[in-house]
N, C-alpha and C positions, 0 to 999 in steps of 0.2 A: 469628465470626458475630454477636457479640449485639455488635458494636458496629459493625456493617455501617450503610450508611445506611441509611435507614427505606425499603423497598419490596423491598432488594435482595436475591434468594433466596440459599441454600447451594449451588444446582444449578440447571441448565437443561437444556431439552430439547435437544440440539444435531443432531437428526436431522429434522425436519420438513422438509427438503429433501436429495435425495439428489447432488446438483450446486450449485453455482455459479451456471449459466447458471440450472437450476428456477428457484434462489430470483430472482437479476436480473431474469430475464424476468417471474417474475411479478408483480412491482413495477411492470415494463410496462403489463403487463395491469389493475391494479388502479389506476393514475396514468395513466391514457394521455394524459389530456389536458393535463397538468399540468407545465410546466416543469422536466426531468428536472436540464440543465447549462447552464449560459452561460458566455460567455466576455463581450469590453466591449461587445457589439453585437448579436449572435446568441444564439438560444434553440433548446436542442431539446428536444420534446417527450419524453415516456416512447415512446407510441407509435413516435415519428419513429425511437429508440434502439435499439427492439426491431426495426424496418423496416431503418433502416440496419446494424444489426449483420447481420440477415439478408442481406441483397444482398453483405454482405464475406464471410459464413461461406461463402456458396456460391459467390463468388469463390476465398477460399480450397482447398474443397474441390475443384472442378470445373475450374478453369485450372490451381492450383498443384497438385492432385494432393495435398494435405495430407490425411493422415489422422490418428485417434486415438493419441495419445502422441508424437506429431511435436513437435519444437520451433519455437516463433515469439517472435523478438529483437522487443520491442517499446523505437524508439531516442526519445523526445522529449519537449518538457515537458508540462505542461500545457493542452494543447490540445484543443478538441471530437472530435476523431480518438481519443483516448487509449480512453473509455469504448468507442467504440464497436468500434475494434479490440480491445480486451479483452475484451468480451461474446461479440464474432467468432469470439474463438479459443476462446472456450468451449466457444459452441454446433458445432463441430468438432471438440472432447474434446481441443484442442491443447495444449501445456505453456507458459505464456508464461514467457519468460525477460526480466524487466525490465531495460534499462543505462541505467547514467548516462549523462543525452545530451553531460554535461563529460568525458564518459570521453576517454583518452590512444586513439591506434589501436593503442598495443600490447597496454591494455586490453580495447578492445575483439577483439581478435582473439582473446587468451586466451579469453574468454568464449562465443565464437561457435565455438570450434575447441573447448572441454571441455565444454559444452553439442551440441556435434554441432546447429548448428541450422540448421534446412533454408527458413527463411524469417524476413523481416524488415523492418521496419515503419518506417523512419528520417524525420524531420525534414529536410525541405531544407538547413536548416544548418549538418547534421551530415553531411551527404555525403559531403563531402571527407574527413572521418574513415575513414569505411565504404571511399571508396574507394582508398586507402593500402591498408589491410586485403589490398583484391579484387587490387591489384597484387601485391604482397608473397606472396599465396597464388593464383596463376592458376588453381591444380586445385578450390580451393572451390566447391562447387554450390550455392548460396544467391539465393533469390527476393526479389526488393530491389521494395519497395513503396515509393513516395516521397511523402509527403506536404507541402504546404506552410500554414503558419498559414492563408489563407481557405476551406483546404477545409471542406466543409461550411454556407459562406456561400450566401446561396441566389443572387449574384450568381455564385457560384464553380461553384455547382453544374449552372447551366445552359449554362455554356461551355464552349467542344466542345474536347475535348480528345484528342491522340491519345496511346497510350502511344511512340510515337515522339518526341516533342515532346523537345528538351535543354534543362535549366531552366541559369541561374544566376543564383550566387547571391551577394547586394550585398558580403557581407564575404570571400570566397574565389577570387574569380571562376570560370572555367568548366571545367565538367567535364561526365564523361558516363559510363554504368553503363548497359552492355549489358542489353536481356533486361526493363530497368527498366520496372514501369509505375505512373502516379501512382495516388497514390489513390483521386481523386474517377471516374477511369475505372474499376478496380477495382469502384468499388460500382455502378456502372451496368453493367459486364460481366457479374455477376453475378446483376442484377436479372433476368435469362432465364434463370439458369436453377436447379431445385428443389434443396433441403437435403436432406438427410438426415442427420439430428442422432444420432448416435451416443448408447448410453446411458451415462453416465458416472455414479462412485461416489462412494463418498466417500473411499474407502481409493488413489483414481487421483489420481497428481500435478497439481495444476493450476499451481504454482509453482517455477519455479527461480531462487532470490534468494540473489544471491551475496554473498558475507558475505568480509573478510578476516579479523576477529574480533584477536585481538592480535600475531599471529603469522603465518607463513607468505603462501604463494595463497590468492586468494580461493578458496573451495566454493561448491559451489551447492548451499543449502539447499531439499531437499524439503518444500516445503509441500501437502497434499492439499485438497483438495475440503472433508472432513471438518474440515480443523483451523483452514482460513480460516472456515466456517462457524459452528466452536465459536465462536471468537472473536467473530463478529459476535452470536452469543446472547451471548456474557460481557459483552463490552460493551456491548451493550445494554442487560444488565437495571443498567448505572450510569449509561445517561444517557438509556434513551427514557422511564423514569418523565416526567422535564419535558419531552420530546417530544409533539410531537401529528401524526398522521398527515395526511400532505398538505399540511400548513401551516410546516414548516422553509423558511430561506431560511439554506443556510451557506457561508460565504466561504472558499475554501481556495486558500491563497498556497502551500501548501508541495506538492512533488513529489508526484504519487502513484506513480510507480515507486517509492516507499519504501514499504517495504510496511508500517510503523507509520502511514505514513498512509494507504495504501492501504483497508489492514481499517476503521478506524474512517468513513470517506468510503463503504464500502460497508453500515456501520448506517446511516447516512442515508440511500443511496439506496434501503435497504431500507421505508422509512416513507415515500418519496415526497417528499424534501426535493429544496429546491431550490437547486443547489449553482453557485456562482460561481468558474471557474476561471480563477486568473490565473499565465500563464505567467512570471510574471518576482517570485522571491521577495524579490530585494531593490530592488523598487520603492515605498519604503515608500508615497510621495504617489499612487501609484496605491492603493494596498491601502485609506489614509486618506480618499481618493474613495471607494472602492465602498464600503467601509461606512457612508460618509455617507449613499448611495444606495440601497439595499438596507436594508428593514426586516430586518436580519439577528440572528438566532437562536444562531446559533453562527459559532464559528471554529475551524478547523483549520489550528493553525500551529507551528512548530519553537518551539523554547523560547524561543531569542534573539528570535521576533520581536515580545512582550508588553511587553519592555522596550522596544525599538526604539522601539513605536508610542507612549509614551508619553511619546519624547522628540521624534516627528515632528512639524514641520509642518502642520498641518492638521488632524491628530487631534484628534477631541473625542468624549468618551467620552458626552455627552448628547447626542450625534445618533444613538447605539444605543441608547433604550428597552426596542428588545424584543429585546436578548439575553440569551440565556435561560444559556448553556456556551460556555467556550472551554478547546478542548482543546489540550494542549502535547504535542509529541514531539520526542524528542529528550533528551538529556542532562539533567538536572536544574533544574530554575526558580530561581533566584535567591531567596531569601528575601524579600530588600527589593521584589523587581520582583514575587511574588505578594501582598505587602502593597499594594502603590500600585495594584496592579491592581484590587484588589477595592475599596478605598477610591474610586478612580475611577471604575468602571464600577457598582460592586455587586455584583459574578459573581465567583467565585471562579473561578481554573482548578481542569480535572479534568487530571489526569497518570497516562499507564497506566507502568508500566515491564515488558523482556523484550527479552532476545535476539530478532535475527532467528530463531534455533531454536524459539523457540517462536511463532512469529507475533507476535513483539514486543509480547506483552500477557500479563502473567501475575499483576498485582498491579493495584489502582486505587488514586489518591485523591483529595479534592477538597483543595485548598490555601487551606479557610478556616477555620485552625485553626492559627496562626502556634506551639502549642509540636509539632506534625507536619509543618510543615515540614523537609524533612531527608530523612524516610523515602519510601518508593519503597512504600508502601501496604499494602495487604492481597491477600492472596488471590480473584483473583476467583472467580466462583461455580465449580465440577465444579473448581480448580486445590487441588493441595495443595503448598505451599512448605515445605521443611526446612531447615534451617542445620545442617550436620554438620561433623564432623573428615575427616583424610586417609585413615582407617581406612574412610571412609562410615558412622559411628555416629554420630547423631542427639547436638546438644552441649545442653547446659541454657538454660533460659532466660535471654538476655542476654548466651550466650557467643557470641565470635565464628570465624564460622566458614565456610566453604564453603555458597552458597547452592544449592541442589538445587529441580528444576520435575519436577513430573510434574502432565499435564492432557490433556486432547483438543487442545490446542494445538499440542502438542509434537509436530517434525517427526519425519519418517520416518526422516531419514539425512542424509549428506551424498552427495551425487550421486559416484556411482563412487571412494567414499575406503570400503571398509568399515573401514580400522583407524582412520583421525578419527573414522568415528562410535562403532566401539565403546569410542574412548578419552575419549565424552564423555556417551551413550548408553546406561545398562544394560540389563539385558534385562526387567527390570521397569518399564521405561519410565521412570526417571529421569534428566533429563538436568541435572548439574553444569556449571553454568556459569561457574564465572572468578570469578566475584562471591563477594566476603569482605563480609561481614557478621551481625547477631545481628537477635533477633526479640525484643519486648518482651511483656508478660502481654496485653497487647490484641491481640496479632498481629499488628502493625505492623511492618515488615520497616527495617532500619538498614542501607543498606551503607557499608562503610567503605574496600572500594578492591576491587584487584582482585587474583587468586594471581598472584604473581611468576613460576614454574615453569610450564611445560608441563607441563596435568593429565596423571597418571598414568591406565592403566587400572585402575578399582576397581569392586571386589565389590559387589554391593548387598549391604545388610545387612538388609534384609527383603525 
């Protein structure tokens, strides 16, 4: 704590909303006018976000028949559609289940058949994926929503579209998905007729993020209401101190189906920032345009891509002024690339680290401080980290050891595995992660690899 950065508390409130959808919407409400996402061309308002999530939620509800705890496969990149079907399914009390849109069909099918998911949300060019799947399993009952990159262009949106229409599509050629309706008609289906927004908690699943973790099938980690929320209090109190509300403008190249960049992309949206989505992460000379473009505040990017931009093209680190954080997810930052980074720009990266189990945030830090480079941070605020032995006995300072998470983070389970989760899971809510490493006298967390063995089941020791 006493070497926490200067503002950041030992706890947060992580209850001042009792949903998802609450806190989103009301970021609506309080930004309406103000540039929620874009993409290289189009803007949507907060308002437009909280309108058009509406017209899908009561699409969803009222044609698909979705109800609370239902599942909904959301398949594609980063596209204008993403937010707003995700708010959708909120305000419907749905489960979103995110896939990799590069996923294999056999992928995808695992996921879609152990998730039970009763509707879905796919990218045009990912079709063909989906429909392998549909053939492969005839008896699936699954509500296939299509969407294509200009939905939600205001050319797109005024063009009459039937859901009978059979698209194709440039690199696959032609197929067809019975039943299918696009998108853009979807939110106009909709738009006749009323919601009724179920109450949802905090303790109700809003997430199923599938994890392979080092071993076996993927799971699908329960994430709630509650514990994406924590998160978005944790991290916040390390990075909206230099926030200011309604005036963020932040770039984000990386997927938001991940859910390490999911959460931190939803502290922004929380403060009214105005967020640049760009579907294609390794397009560096795009990425090096919009930033030139955009009086931009922050970044949200995978770890590789700080080094990248510094050996791109076009990059010039003095046509961002006013960036204020760039945050990295993903794997570890390079020493030398968070050196050259700050030397160039001024800005240090912030790096959270954390299993998908615990909402992939359990530690922070900022990387301008080249002898902490190495360590994976501190504790954020309401988290307590332990490094213990195989006994589950807490080891001395600087031994190494098994790293242990207990926080409001920490998920529920893993979806229909009760023996994975109690072999990783206490019942004092710590969850043992994989991760070998020691803690120093400042509480700076060291990992040094990962347990070789399949964890045992262990006793908590307090």
């Amino acid at each position: 704590m006493n070497s926490y950065p200067t503002g950041v508390p030992a706890t947060v409130d992580v209850s001042p909303y009792l949903s998802l959808s609450a806190c989103l919407r009301s970021a609506c409400q309080s930004f309406a006018n103000l540039p929620a996402f874009s993409d290289l061309d189009t803007s949507i308002r907060y308002t437009e976000w909280d309108r058009y999530s509406r017209h899908f939620a009561a699409y969803l509800q009222n044609v698909q028949s979705l109800r609370h705890g239902h599942r909904i496969a959301l398949m594609m990149p980063n596209l204008l559609q993403y937010p707003v079907a995700l708010l959708a399914a909120w305000r419907v009390g749905l489960v979103v289940v995110n896939i990799n849109p590069d996923s294999t069909a056999e992928e995808l099918e695992y996921q879609l058949k152990d998730a039970d998911v009763s509707a879905i949300v796919v990218c045009e060019e990912m079709v063909p994926t989906l429909q392998r799947v549909l053939e492969w399993n005839p008896d699936l009952v699954l509500s296939v929503v299509i969407t294509q990159p200009d939905d939600l262009r205001p050319h797109a949106m005024g063009a009459p579209t039937s859901a009978s229409v059979k698209y194709r599509t440039k690199e696959s050629g032609p197929w067809q998905i019975a039943e299918s309706e696009p998108f853009d008609a979807a939110l106009r289906g909709g738009e006749g007729f009323e919601l009724q927004e179920p109450a949802s908690y905090l303790a109700d699943i809003a997430l199923l993020q599938y994890t392979k973790g080092s071993t076996g099938l993927a799971k699908g980690v329960m994430l709630t209401h509650g514990n994406l929320l924590a998160v978005m209090a944790q991290l916040g109190e390390w990075i909206t101190p230099v926030l200011r509300r309604g005036q963020e403008v932040c770039v984000c190249p990386s997927p938001l189906w991940r859910i390490d960049v999911l959460a931190p992309w939803m502290v922004l949206s929380g403060v009214g920032a105005h967020s640049i989505l760009l579907a294609d992460s390794k397009d560096l000379g795009l990425i090096a345009q919009t930033l030139g473009h955009y009086p931009v505040t922050v970044i949200l990017g995978l770890n590789t891509l700080y080094g990248s931009l510094l050996k791109a093209p076009g990059f010039a680190a003095s046509k961002m002024p006013t960036l204020k954080c760039a945050h990295a997810v993903g794997m570890a930052v390079q020493a030398s690339v968070a050196e050259r980074w700050k030397k160039a720009t001024g800005v240090p990266i912030i790096q959270a680290y954390g299993p998908t189990e615990c909402t992939s945030a359990a530690s922070c830090k900022l990387l301008d401080n080249v002898e902490l480079i190495g360590t994976i941070g501190q504790a954020l605020p309401a988290t307590e980290i332990a490094v213990k032995n195989e006994t589950g006995q807490e080891v001395p300072q600087g031994t190494t050891g098994e790293i242990w998470i207990r926080g409001p983070q920490v998920m529920q389970g893993y979806w229909l595995r009760k023996q994975e989760t109690e072999q990783v899971l206490t019942a004092t809510g710590w969850l043992h992660t994989g991760d070998m490493g020691f803690m120093d006298r400042y509480g700076y967390i060291w990992m040094t690899g990962r347990k070789r063995s399949t964890l045992p089941q262990i006793q908590d020791a307090h």
